[in-house]
Every structure is written in structure tokens, then in C-alpha cells.
Steps between C-alpha positions, in 0.01 A plus 500: 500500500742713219305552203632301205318403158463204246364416169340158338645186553669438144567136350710428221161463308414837593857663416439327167161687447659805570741444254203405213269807648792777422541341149122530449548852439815377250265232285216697443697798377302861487166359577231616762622325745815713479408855391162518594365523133103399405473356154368728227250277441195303599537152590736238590860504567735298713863284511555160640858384572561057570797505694775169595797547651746374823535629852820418700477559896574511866220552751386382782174619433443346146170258486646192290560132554898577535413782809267271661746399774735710661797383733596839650360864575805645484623439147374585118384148307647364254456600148252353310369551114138523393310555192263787486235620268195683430328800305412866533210619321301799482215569282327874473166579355507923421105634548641800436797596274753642663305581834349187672590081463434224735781238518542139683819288514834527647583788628873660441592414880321152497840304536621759780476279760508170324114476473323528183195655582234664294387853490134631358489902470479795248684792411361855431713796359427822725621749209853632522490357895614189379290112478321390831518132551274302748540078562390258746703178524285243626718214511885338398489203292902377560764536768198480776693253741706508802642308754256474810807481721826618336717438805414090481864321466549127470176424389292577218312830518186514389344802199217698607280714208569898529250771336541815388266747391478927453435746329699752253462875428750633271569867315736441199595802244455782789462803295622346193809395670701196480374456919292248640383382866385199557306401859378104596329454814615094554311265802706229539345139658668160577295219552671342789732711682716286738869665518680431785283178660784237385728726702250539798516875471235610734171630421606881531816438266304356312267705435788782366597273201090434402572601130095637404602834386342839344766605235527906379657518157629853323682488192681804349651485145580764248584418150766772369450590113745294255857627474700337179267214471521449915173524754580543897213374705636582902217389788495453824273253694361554839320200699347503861413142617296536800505122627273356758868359637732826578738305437400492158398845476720812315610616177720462188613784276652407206668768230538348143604630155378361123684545201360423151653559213332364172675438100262404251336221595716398774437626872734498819366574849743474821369620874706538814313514825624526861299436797476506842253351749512595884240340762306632771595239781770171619449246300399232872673220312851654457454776694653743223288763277473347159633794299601386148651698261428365090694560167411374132546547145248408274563505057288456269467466108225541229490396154197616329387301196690197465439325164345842368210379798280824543420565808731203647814577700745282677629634851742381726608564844760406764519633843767457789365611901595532804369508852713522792328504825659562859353130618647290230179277505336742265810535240386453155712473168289469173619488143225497204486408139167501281371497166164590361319583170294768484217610320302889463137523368 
């Protein structure tokens, strides 16, 4: 068969965790998580950020009680409107200042694929190299749920629990450098895989949608030093999905660039990222490669210390994306507006 390539199946959910996991970066301001800085001093330190907020979608793929039944496997769903909510949190204990902390809580890219997961590592500054970080992600607490059989129509379809866990080495500050790399090793495990029976697919066509998967991860980002108040933050993600369906199996690239620009007290962050997935083999139930090619825009803004609040700030985001796919079953629109109140310690 041609070689062709693919990346994770994304919900609306997911696109919306995207959109909250790039304006992690954007809440927290010039914190560890961000520059790869160890607190001066002994002890405690973290952040903790309540979030509310609305998603509007389209996807076929989307695990709610207004997806549930689907009438055709050639067209997008209707739109539907959802609340959404949550918190990232982080807290940091530094053993030694400046050199070595431990830290547990969500991590920066916990939202990336709509799963709020939790991440237990440390971080070690290797002299002028830059600060080593090591995690293991043992489990995601949110957004674990697919559909056992997406291709089900005219009848309800029934959810099915999905894991992930991994692992995370990262390098940020190379050689005191606004650079970082970031690698996650991802497995991937649904509960009960049945894609394709409602359509009597046979058992070999079958078999190339199974969606278990081992999931490579490389992140690339390089903050640029401020120019007239201004910070450029280009990166460039890399994924490898190697999918026990080759169907499912491929890549995604995706190029993106963050602007921040902060007044006073007031902070704006906007990101542009463009991506394109390509797949390794036919999809056997349209017989077409699903290549997909995504767009999206993501803003947010910080207030820090409302009400004279120390430590407090109020941040706000929106967030319009957009996934077109060659087999319009995947097509995804998502548009996202949140809230949240966060608080530094």
C-alpha cells in the first residue's frame, strides 16, 4: 500500500483543551512552567486556576447526549452548545534553590488533547545547559471516553472508557536560551474497541481502524526576547501515532506562533497554528485516506490583581478552529469561550 500518515482522533472536547493548554503558558505568566526557572528558595510554590466557560460544536466524534445518534456517515452533526469547566493546578516544592524541585499537578499540555491528566516529576538545572525535566503521567482524570463504534447510525451508540498514560522528558532554557524541547511517550487504550461491526466490516478491516495506539510527541518552541513591550514564542509540533489499526496510524505537524504583549497589569496573548495530518493507509469504510488539514486562532487576556487582589488575576480566553478532513465524517468546527480566576502562591 502508498505510505500515508495520521494523527489523534480530535473531538470538539479535545480542540477545546488545546485551546486552554496554549493559554496555560498565557495565565501563569513567566513562571517555571514557562522559562524553566527554580525558585530561589526552599519550599512551596504553586498556582491553581477554576475555570467555566462555553463550547460551541460540530463533530461527529463528540461523546454527549446530543451526538449519541447519528443519521448519516456522510455529513457533519448538527451544532450543539455545552458547558465546560475545570482547573489547572500545579504545585512545586524547591529542595534545592535554584537547582532541583519536585512538582505534581497539571501539566502545561494537560488540556492538549482534551484530557486532563496529571503529571508527577522534577526538574534539575544542568548549569548553563539549560533545566532537565523528567514526568510520568500515570493516568487522565477527564475527556477519557469514546464511542465504541463511531460509525453506528440510527440508533444510539454506545461510550466506551479510553486511557492514556506516558511519560515526559523535557530541556527548557538550552544554554540560557529562550529554547525548549519537549518529548511524551503516550500509550493509548480503549476499553471496548468495536468500529466497524454495525457496518459488518470484516474482521481484517476491522482490525485497521482498532484505535489502541503508542503516541510519539516532540515539541519545539523558542521564546524570542521582548521587542517594545512584545514576546514572539514560534514552535512547531511533531506527532507519530503508531496505531494498532494502520488505518489509524501517521502523523500531524503543526507550525504555530504566540504573541504576548503585556501593559501594566493587563496581559494579551493571541496564537495562530496550522496543521496538517496525513495517514498511513484507506480509510476501509470510505475508501479515501483521511488527510485533514486544521486552522485556529486562539486570544487570550489577563488582568492581574483585580480589587488590588495580590496574587489574584482574572483571564479570559476565546478560541475559533477548524478541521477540514478529505472524508467529511471527521470535519470539526469548534468555537470556545472561558473564564477563570486565578491564584499564585
Amino acid at each position: 500500500m502508498t505510505n500515508r500518515s495520521r494523527t489523534i482522533q480530535t473531538t470538539p472536547l479535545r480542540l477545546a483543551g488545546r485551546v486552554l493548554a496554549m493559554s496555560t503558558l498565557f495565565l501563569a505568566g513567566t513562571v517555571a512552567a514557562q522559562t524553566g526557572l527554580i525558585a530561589d528558595e526552599t519550599g512551596w510554590s504553586g498556582q491553581i486556576a477554576p475555570l467555566v466557560g462555553v463550547i460551541s460544536s460540530r463533530s461527529n466524534l463528540a461523546v454527549s447526549s446530543d451526538q449519541k445518534e447519528i443519521d448519516s456517515l456522510y455529513r457533519l452533526s448538527s451544532r450543539e452548545y455545552r458547558p465546560i469547566g475545570g482547573a489547572l493546578g500545579r504545585v512545586d516544592y524547591t529542595i534545592t534553590p535554584g537547582r532541583l524541585a519536585l512538582y505534581a499537578g497539571t501539566p502545561r499540555t494537560a488540556f492538549q488533547d482534551g484530557e486532563i491528566s496529571i503529571e508527577v516529576g522534577a526538574r534539575y538545572r544542568l548549569g548553563d545547559a539549560g533545566v532537565l525535566s523528567a514526568g510520568v503521567i500515570p493516568t487522565s482524570v477527564a475527556g477519557n471516553e469514546v464511542w465504541s463504534d463511531p460509525f453506528v447510525t440510527g440508533q444510539p451508540r454506545t461510550a466506551t472508557d479510553a486511557s492514556r498514560r506516558g511519560l515526559h522528558l523535557g530541556m527548557a532554557a538550552i544554554g540560557g536560551t529562550g529554547l525548549s524541547v519537549d518529548y511524551h511517550l503516550f500509550r493509548h487504550e480503549i476499553d471496548e474497541e468495536r468500529s466497524g461491526v454495525a457496518l459488518g466490516l470484516s474482521a481484517a478491516d476491522r482490525a485497521l481502524l482498532d484505535r489502541d495506539a503508542t503516541e510519539h510527541r516532540v515539541d519545539l518552541n523558542y521564546r524570542l526576547p521582548a521587542v517594545s513591550g512584545i514576546t514572539l514564542t514560534p514552535g512547531l509540533q511533531y506527532r507519530r501515532m503508531d496505531a494498532d489499526g494502520e488505518a489509524n496510524r501517521g502523523w500531524l505537524l503543526r507550525p504555530q506562533m504566540t504573541a504576548q504583549w503585556q501593559v501594566d497589569r493587563l496581559s494579551l496573548s493571541l496564537t495562530g497554528f496550522y496543521g496538517v495530518d496525513r495517514y498511513d493507509v484507506r480509510q476501509p469504510v470510505y475508501d479515501e485516506y483521511r488527510d485533514a488539514e486544521q486552522l485556529g486562532v486562539v486570544a487570550g487576556v489577563r488582568y492581574a490583581e483585580p480589587f488590588g487582589w495580590s496574587n489574584w488575576s482574572v483571564d479570559a480566553w476565546g478560541v475559533w478552529s477548524d478541521t477540514d478532513s478529505d472524508i467529511r465524517f471527521y470535519d470539526q468546527q469548534t468555537g470556545v469561550f472561558a473564564v477563570g480566576l486565578g491564584y499564585r502562591f
